[in-house]
N, C-alpha and C positions, 0 to 999 in steps of 0.2 A: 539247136535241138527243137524237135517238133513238139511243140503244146499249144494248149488252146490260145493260151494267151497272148502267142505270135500271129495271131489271125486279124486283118483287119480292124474287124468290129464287134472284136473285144471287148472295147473300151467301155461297151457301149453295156454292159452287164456287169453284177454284180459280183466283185471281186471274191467273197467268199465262197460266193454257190458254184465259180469258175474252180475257185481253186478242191471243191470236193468230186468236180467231175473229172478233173486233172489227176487227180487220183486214180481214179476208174480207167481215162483213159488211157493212161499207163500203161496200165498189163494187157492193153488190145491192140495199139497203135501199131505197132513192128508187124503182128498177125495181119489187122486188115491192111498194113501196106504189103506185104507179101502178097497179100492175096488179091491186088490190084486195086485196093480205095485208094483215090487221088486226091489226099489233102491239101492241092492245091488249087484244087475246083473250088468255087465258091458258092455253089450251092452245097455241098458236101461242109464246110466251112459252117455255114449259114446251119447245115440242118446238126450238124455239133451243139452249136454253142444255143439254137431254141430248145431242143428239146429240152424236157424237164422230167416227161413220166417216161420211164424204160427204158434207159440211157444204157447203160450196162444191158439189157435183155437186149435191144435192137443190135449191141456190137457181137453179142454170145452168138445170136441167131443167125448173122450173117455169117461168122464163122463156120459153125452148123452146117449151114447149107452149104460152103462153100463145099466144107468135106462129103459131103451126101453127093452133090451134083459130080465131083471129081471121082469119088469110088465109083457114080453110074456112066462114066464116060459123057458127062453132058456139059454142056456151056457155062460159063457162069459169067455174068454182066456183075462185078464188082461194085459199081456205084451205081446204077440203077438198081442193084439189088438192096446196099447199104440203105440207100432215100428211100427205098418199100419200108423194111424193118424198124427207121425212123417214123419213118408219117403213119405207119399202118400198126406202129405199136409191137410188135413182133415178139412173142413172148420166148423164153430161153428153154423149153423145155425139152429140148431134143439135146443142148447143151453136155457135155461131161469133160472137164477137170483137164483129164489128159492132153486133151486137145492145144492147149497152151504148151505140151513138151517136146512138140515140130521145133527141133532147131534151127529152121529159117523164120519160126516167127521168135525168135531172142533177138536183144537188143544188142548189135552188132558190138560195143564196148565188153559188156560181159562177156559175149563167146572170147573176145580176143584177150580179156581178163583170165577166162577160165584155163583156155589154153595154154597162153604163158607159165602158169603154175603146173601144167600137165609137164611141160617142154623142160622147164628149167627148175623144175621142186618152187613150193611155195617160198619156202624162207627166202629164195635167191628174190624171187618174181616182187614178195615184200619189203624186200631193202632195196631193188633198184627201180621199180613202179611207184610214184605217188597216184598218178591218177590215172584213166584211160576214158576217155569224153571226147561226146559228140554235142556240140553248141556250134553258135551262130560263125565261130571262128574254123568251124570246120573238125575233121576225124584228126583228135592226136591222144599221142602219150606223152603225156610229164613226168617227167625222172624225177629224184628226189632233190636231184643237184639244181632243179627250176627250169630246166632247158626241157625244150619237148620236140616232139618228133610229127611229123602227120604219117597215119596210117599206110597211106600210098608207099611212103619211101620204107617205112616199118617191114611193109609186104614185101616188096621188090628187095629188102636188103636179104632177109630170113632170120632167122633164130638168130643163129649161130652170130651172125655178122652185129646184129643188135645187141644182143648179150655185152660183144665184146667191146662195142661203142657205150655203150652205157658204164662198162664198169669203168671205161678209161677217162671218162668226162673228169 
């Protein structure tokens, strides 16, 4: 799972001021990676874990703009734009709410959370889901029964075929 505290030079800062920016970066990460920030640059890396003033405003902004530049049919350079709105402070005010409810910027677990419950009724989705997670071991679902599945084979099987794997375990 992507967080700050997988990055290098981490280590190298303060574990509680990482863990309230890990916060924040949270409800952005899936959006700017949609929208083409490569957090595995390390300049991009680097300008995460200094900044300090406008940490949240810099990730709003970039958002922002990405939708502005896309409604005007114009280019958008992703992390050259990201490292402006860090360095140059880039304040959130063009910013609104909504903008987080682009289904490609959700975090690929919940959509497939969500769905399950659409496909198969919750009650079912909560007796044979414990968990659906993306970590260092890769995209899976764990049954209640402790066994788990990676998303890939999940896809490729469909609803119906997993359903019926799950309840037979």
């Amino acid at each position: 799972m992507l967080c700050l505290k997988s990055f290098p030079s981490a280590d190298l800062f303060d574990s509680s001021e990482l863990e309230m920016k890990e916060e924040i970066f949270s409800k952005y990460k899936y959006a700017l990676g949609y929208i083409g920030v490569d957090f595995e640059r390390e300049d991009v890396q680097e300008a995460l874990l200094d900044c300090i003033d406008g940490f949240e405003d810099a990730m709003r902004a970039t958002i922002a703009y990405w939708y502005w530049l896309t409604e005007n049919s114009q280019p958008f350079y992703a992390n050259a734009c990201f490292l402006q709105a860090i360095g140059q402070r880039w304040d959130s005010r063009y910013w609104k709410d909504e903008y987080l409810d682009n289904p490609n910027f959700k975090n690929p677990s919940l959509v497939w959370w969500e769905e399950a419950g659409r496909v198969w009724g919750y009650d079912l989705r909560n007796q044979i889901i414990a968990d659906v997670n993306i970590d260092e071991q890769g995209e899976y679902i764990l049954f209640h029964t402790g066994k788990r599945i990676s998303f890939s084979v999940a896809r490729r099987w469909g609803w119906e075929r997993l359903r019926e794997y799950a309840l037979t375990m």
